[in-house]
N, C-alpha and C positions, 0 to 999 in steps of 0.2 A: 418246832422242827418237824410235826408229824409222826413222830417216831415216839410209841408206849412205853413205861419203866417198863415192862416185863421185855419188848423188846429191842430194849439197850443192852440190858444185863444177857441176851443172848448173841449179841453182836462179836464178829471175830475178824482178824486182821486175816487179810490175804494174804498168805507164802509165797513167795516167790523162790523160783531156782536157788536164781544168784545165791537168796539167804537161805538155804537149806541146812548149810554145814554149821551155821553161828544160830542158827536157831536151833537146832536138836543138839550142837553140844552144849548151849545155854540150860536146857533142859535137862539134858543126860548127870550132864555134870557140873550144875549150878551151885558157887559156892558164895555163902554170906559173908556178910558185913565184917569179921571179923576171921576171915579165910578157908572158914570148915567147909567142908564139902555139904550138902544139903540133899542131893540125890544119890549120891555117892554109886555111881554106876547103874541106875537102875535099868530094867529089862527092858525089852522092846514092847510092852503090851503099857506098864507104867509109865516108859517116855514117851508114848505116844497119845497116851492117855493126857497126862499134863500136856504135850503138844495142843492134839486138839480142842484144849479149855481156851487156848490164846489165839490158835491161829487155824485156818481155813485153808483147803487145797494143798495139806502138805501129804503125800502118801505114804501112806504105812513102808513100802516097800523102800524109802529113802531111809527112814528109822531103820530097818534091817542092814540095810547096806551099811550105813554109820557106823552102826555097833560090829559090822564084821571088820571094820578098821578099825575100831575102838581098841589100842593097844591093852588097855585095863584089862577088857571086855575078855580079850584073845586069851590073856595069863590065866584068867577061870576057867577057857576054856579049854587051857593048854595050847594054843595059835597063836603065841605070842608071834608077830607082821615080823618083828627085825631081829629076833634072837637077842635084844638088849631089855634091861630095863627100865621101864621107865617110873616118874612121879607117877604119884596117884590119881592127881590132878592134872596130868599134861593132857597137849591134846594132841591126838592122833599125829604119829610122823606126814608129812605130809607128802612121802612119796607113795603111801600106803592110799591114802586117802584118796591122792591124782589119778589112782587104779582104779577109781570105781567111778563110771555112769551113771546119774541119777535119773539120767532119760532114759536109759531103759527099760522094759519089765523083769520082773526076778522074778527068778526058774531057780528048782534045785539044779539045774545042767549048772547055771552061771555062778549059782551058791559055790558048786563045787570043783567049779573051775576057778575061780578068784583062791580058792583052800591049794589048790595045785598051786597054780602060780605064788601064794606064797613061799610055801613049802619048798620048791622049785629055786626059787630065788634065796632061800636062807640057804640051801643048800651048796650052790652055787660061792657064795660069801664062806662060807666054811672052806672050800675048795680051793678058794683062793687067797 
């Protein structure tokens, strides 16, 4: 096929969009054969880390975005998206998730406009 062992073993699957969200929470939060969690929440430099072993053209800046929806993610960091709780293993509400653009570039501006608009929105649920 033309193609060397040394580079096969550096060969990686192209990311797409569409699969953004099922490949980083595959990784974020991959759980084995027998239900345990395996990554059990890891960071954005880890999950992007094991991202980029498998996959190509996925940007770091999508892993950030993920985990700022990652309900998990939010409770460590006191952000919990809906003011409820969740499994350990669930994945992101998805209305939390609808909120973010993976087309765009990240800015602390949009970091911390997505933290308003959380905030914003729990607040608002309280209120009513």
């Amino acid at each position: 096929d033309g193609v060397g062992v040394d580079e096969k073993l550096s060969l990686r699957r192209v990311a797409v969009v569409e699969d953004f969200f099922d490949i980083i929470y595959s990784m974020h939060v991959e759980t084995g054969p027998n239900g345990e969690q395996i990554r059990k929440h890891a960071g954005q430099k880890r999950t992007y880390k094991a991202i980029s072993e498998t996959y190509a053209f996925l940007p770091r800046e999508a892993v950030t975005r993920f985990l700022m929806s990652c309900s998990e993610c939010q409770k460590r960091m006191h952000l919990n998206p809906d003011g409820a709780d969740h499994k350990d293993n669930g994945k992101p509400p998805t209305l939390v998730t609808s909120m973010i653009d993976y087309n765009m570039p990240i800015t602390m501006a949009y970091m911390k406009h997505m933290k308003l608009q959380l905030l914003n929105s729990q607040q608002d649920e309280v209120k009513s």
